[in-house]
C-alpha positions in Angstrom: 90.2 111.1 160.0 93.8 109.5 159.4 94.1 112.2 156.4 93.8 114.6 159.0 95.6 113.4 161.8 98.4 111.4 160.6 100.5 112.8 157.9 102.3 109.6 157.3 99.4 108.0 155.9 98.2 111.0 154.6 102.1 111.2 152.1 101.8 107.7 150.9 97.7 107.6 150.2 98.3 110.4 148.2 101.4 109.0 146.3 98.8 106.6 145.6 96.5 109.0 144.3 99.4 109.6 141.6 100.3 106.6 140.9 95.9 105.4 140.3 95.2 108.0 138.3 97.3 106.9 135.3 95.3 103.8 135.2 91.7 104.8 136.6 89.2 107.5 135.6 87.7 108.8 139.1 90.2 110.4 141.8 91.1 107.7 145.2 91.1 111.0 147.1 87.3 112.5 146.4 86.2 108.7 146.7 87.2 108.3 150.1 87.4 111.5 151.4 84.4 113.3 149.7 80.6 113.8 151.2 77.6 112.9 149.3 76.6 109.5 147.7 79.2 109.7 144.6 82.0 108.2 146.6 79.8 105.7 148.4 78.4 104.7 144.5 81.7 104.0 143.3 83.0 101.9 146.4 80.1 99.9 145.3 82.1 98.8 141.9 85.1 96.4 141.9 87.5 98.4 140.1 86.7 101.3 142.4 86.8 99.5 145.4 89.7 97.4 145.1 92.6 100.1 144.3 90.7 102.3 147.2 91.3 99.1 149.7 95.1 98.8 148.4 95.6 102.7 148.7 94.3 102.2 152.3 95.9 98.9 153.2 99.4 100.4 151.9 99.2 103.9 153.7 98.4 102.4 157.1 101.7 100.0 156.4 103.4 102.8 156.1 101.6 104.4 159.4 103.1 100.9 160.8 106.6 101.4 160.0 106.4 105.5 161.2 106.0 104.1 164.8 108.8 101.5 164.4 106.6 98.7 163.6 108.1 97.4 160.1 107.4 93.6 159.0 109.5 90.8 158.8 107.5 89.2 156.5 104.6 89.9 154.5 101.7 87.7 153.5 98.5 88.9 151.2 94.7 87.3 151.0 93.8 87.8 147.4 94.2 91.4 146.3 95.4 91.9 149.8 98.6 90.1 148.2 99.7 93.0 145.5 99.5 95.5 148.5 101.9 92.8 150.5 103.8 92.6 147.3 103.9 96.1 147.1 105.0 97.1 151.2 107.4 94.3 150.7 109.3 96.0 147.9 108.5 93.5 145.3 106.2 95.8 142.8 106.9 99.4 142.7 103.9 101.4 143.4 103.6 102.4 140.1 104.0 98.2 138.9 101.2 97.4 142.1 98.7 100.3 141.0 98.5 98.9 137.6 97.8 95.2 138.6 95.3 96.3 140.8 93.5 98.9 139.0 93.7 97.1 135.7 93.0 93.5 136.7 89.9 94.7 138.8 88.6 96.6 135.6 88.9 93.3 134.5 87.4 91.5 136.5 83.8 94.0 135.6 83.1 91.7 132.3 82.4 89.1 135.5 80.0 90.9 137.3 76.1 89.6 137.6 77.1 85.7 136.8 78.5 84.8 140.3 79.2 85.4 143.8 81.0 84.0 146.9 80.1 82.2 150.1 81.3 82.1 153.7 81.0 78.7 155.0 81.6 78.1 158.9 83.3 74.6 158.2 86.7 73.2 157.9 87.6 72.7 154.3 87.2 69.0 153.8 83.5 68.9 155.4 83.0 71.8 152.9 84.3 70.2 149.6 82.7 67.2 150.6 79.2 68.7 150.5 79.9 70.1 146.6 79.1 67.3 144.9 76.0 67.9 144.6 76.6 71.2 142.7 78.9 69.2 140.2 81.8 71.7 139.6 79.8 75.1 139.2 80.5 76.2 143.1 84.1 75.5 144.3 86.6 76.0 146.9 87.6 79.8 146.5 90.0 80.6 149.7 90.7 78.5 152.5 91.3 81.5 155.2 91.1 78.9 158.9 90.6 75.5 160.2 86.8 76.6 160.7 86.5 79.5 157.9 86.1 78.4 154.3 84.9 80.5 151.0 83.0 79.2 148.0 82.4 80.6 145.1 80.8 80.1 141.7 76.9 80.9 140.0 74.4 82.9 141.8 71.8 80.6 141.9 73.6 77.4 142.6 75.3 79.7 145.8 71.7 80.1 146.9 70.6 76.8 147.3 73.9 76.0 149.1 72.7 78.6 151.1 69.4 77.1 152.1 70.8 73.4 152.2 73.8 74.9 155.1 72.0 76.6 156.7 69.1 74.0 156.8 71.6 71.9 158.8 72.8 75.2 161.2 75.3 75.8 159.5 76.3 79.3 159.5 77.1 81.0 156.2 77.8 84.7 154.9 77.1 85.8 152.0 80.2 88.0 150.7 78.9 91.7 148.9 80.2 90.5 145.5 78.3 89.5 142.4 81.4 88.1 140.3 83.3 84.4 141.6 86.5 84.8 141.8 88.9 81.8 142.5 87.2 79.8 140.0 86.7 78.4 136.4 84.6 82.1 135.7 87.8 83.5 135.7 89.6 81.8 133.0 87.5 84.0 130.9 90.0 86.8 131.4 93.0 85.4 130.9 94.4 86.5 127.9 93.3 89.9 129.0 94.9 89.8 132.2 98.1 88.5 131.0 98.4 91.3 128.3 97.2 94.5 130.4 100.0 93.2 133.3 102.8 92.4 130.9 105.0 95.2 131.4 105.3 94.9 135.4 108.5 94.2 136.3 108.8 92.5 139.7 112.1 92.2 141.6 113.2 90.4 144.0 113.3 91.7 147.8 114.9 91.4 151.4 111.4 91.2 153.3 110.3 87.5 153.1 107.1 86.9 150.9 104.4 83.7 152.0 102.6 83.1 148.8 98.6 82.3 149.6 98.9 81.1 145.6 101.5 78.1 146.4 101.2 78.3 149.9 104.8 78.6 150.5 107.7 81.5 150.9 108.7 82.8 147.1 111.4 84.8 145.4 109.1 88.3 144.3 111.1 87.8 141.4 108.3 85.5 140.0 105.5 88.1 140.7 104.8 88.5 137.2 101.6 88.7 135.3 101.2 84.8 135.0 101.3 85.3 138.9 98.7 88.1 139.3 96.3 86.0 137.2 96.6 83.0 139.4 96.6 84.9 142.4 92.9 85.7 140.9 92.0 82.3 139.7 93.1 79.3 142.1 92.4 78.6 145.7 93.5 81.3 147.9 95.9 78.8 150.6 95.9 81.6 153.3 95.5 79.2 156.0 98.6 77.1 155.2 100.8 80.1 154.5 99.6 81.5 158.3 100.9 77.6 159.3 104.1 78.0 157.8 104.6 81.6 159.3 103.8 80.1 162.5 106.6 77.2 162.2 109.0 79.7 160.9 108.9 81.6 164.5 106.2 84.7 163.3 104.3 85.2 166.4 102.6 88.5 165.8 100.3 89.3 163.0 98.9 92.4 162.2 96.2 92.8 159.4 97.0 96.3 157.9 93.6 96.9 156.6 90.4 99.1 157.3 88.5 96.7 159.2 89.7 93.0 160.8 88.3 90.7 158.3 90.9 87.8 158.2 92.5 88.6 161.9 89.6 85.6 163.2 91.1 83.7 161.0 94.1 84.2 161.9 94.1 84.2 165.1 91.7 80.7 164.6 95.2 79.0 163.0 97.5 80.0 165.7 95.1 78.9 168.5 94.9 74.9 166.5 98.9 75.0 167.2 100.9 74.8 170.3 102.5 78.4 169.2 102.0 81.3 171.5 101.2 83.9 169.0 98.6 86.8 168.1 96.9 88.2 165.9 96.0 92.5 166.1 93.6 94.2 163.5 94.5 97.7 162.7 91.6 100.3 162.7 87.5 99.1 162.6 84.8 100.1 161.0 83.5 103.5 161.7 86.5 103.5 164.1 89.3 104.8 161.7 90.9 107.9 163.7 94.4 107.7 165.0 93.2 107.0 168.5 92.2 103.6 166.9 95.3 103.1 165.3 97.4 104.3 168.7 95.4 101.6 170.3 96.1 98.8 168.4 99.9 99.8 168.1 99.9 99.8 172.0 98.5 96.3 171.3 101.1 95.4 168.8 103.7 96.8 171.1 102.6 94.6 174.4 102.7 91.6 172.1 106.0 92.1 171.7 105.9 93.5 168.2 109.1 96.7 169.0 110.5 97.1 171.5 109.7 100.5 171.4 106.6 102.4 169.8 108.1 105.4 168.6 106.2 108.1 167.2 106.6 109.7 164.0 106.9 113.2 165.3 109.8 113.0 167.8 109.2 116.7 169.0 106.2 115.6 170.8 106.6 112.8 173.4 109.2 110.9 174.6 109.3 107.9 177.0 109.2 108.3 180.6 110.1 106.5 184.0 106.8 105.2 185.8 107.0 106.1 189.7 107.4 102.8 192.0 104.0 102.9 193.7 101.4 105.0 193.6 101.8 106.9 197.3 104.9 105.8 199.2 107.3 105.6 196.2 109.5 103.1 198.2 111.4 100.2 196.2 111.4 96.9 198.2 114.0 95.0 196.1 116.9 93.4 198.2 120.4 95.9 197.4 123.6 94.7 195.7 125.7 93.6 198.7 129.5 91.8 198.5 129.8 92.0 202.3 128.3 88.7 204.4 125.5 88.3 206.5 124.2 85.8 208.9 121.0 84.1 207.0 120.8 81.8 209.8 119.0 84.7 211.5 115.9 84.5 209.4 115.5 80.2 209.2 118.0 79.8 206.0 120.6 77.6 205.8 124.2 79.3 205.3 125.5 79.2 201.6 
């Protein structure tokens, strides 16, 4: 519906149409914008779904900026970072669509050994509970102070399954059957590495919070070696939020298709003393630009612009509200230099 609607995002998903189809085999555009089962097939495979979620996560940054919302900072949750590294400047679009595309085609030789767990715990009380499993389920992103994911082999996911939940724990079981953020992944290093050599990051004016370290980083190191960590270590989203936060960020939008780390999010601010919040962009099954609109009036109230300025010009512009409804009287005291006698009305003289 935001194809249709909104040809902002409908310009930058197609540049990144272009800039896919020198690195992938099927076309972003029939995947998510055909009928039939062939497109809902292929979202079913990593290196299908993947670059379609950057395509979409990049487009609606750019729907962002087209009604004056631009970032002053970026931060990314595992591939969510080469579309941040990308909106930030640091990849070109041609430089993010081959990390994403290639690295997730990757990823395939993966698939059927593993998967990945939500846990409803804080990280510690999680990690405690592992030892059982001895090393082959570990801690894969760290996304709140009540939100942790796990990930390693199928089967030993499944008995940590039964044992949380055995204890009312509540646990999710994420839609993948590959673990990323863990020891599985060394397995593609070399090939990783090689297939993102000729990238060639740079270094940019938006400021970048790695979830790899954590911390604020030059782009400049956003090289391969970088991409395949970004894939293999703990993804530190939850202290990268908390330095955001102490830096004076108090308005996070998740550009994405559906709010999947905004909870999160919004989870971190509310363990601080930081007045702050946290806005999702469209939902699922929601996705037309009256969702968007409704989120950027959200965005907007929280202080985000201070004006929401829409892309086409020609067709709105602000307006003056009337005083009151009916009697469109103002009550506010005038301007006076002259002097009066407050004495009148129970004040003391000034």
């Amino acid at each position: 519906e935001l194809y249709v609607s909104a040809p902002v995002f409908r310009v930058r998903l197609e540049e990144c149409a272009r800039a896919l189809s020198a690195f992938v085999e099927w076309d972003l555009l029939e995947v998510l914008l055909g009928d039939g089962d062939d497109g809902a097939l292929l979202l079913s495979r990593v290196d299908v779904v993947q670059p379609a979620l950057f395509a979409v996560m990049v487009s609606l940054a750019a729907l962002w900026g087209s009604y004056g919302l631009r970032p002053d900072a970026v931060v990314g949750h595992s591939q969510g970072e080469i579309a941040a590294a990308c909106v930030a400047g640091a990849l070109s679009l041609e430089d993010a669509a081959r990390v994403v595309a290639l690295r997730s085609q990757a990823i395939r030789a993966l698939a059927g050994r593993g998967g990945m767990v939500s846990v409803a715990l804080p990280v510690d009380e999680v990690r405690a509970r592992l030892m059982r499993w001895d090393g082959d389920i570990g801690i894969a992103a760290v996304n709140g102070p009540g939100s942790t994911v796990v990930s390693g082999s199928a089967r030993a996911l499944d008995e940590l399954q039964a044992v949380f939940e055995a204890d009312s724990v509540r646990t999710w079981r994420i839609p993948v059957d590959y673990a990323s953020h863990s020891p599985h992944v060394d397995e593609i290093r070399d090939q990783v590495l090689e297939l993102l050599a000729p990238i060639r990051p740079r270094s940019g004016e938006m400021h970048f919070y790695s979830t790899v370290t954590g911390q604020r980083l030059d782009t400049a190191e956003l090289g391969a070696e970088y991409w395949f960590r970004n894939l293999r270590g703990t993804v530190e989203f939850e202290a990268a939020t908390r330095l955001l936060l102490q830096d004076g960020y108090d308005v996070f939008i998740e550009s994405s298709p559906h709010p999947v780390l905004a909870a999160g999010v919004q989870e971190t601010i509310d363990s601080t003393d930081t007045a702050a919040r946290s806005i999702g962009t469209l939902r699922r099954h929601n996705g037309d630009l009256t969702s968007f609109l409704r989120s950027a009036g959200e965005a907007f109230t929280a202080g985000a612009a201070t004006h929401c300025i829409p892309p086409e010009r020609g067709e709105g512009a602000h307006v003056g509200l009337p005083t009151y409804p009916f009697q469109r009287a103002r009550y506010w005291l005038k301007p006076d230099t002259g002097r009066r006698d407050i004495g009148a009305v129970g004040l003391t003289a000034a």
